[in-house]
C-alpha positions in Angstrom: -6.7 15.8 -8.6 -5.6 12.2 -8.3 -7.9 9.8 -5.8 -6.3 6.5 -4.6 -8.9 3.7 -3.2 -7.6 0.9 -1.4 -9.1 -2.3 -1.2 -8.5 -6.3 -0.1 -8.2 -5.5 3.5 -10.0 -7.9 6.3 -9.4 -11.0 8.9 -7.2 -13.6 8.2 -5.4 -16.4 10.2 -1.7 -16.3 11.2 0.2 -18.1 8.6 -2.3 -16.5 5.7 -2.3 -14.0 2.8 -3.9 -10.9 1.6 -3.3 -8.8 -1.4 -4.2 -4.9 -0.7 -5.0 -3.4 -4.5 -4.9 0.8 -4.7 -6.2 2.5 -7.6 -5.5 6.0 -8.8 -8.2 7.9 -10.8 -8.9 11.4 -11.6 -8.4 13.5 -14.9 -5.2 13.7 -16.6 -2.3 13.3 -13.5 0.9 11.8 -14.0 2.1 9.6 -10.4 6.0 9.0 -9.5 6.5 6.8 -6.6 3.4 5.0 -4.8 3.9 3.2 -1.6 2.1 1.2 1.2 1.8 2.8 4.6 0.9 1.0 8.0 -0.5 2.4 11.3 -1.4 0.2 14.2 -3.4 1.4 17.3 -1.1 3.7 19.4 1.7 3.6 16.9 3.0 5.7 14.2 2.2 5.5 10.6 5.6 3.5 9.6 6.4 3.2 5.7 5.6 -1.3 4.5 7.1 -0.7 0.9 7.1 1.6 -1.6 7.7 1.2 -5.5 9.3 3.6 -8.2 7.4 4.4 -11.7 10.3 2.2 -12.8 9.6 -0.4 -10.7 12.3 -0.1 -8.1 11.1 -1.1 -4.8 12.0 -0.8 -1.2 10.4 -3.0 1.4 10.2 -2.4 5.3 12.8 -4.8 7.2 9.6 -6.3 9.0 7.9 -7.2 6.0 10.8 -8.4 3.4 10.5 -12.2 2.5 7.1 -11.9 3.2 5.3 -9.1 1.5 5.4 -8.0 -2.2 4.8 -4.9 -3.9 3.9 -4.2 -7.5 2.3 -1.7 -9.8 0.3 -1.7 -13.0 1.3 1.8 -14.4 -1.5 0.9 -17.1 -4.1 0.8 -15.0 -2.7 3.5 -12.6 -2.9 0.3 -9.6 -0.5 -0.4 -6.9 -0.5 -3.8 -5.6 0.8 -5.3 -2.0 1.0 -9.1 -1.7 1.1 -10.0 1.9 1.8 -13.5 2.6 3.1 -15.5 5.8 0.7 -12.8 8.3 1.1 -12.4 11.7 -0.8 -10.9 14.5 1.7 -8.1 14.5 0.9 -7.0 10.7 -2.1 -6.0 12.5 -3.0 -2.3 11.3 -4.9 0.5 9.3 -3.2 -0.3 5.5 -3.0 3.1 3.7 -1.7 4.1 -0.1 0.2 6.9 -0.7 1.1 8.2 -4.2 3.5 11.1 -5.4 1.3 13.5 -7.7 3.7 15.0 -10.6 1.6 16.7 -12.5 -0.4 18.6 -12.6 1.0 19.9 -9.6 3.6 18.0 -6.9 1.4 16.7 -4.4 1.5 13.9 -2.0 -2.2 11.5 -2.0 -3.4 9.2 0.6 -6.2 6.8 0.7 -8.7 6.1 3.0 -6.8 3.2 4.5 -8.2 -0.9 4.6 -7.9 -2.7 7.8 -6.0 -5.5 8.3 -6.2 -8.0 11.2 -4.5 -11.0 11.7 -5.6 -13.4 14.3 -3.3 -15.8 16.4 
């Protein structure tokens, strides 16, 4: 079974930059697309970006320009460059993977906060 941990989450300025890391571990797993995931407080979970094996992306209206994803397939890591925050990037930050083997299975993290102050 694949785990993902998130991690770079925290407070920072409008006008700043975080970079959220997720990393997959388990025993032998194979992982298709991984993505970033956003829920604010009385909202739904909305999709930020998400990134092929390949390395094909697809990024969120509200965050292109701003916020880059990327992936170490090597070290089984899934990275989100956020720069240019504003208070409305605001949420709960969650990682989401596609499991291939050894069974099709979809895998969230635990989430990271993110809050960006005016």
């Amino acid at each position: 079974q694949v785990h993902l941990v998130e991690s770079g989450g925290g407070l920072v300025q409008s006008g700043g930059s975080l970079r959220l890391s997720c990393v997959a571990s388990g025993t032998i797993f194979v992982i298709d697309d991984m993505g970033w995931y956003r829920q604010a407080p009385g909202k739904e979970r909305e999709l930020v970006a998400s990134i092929s094996r390949g390395g094909s992306t697809n990024i969120a209206d509200s965050a292109k320009g701003r916020f880059t994803i990327s992936r170490d397939n090597a070290k089984n890591t899934v990275y989100l460059q956020m720069n240019s925050l504003k208070p409305e990037d605001t949420a709960v930050y969650y990682c989401k993977a596609n499991q291939k083997f050894p069974k099709l299975r979809l895998v969230w993290g635990q989430g990271t906060q993110v809050t960006v102050s005016s």
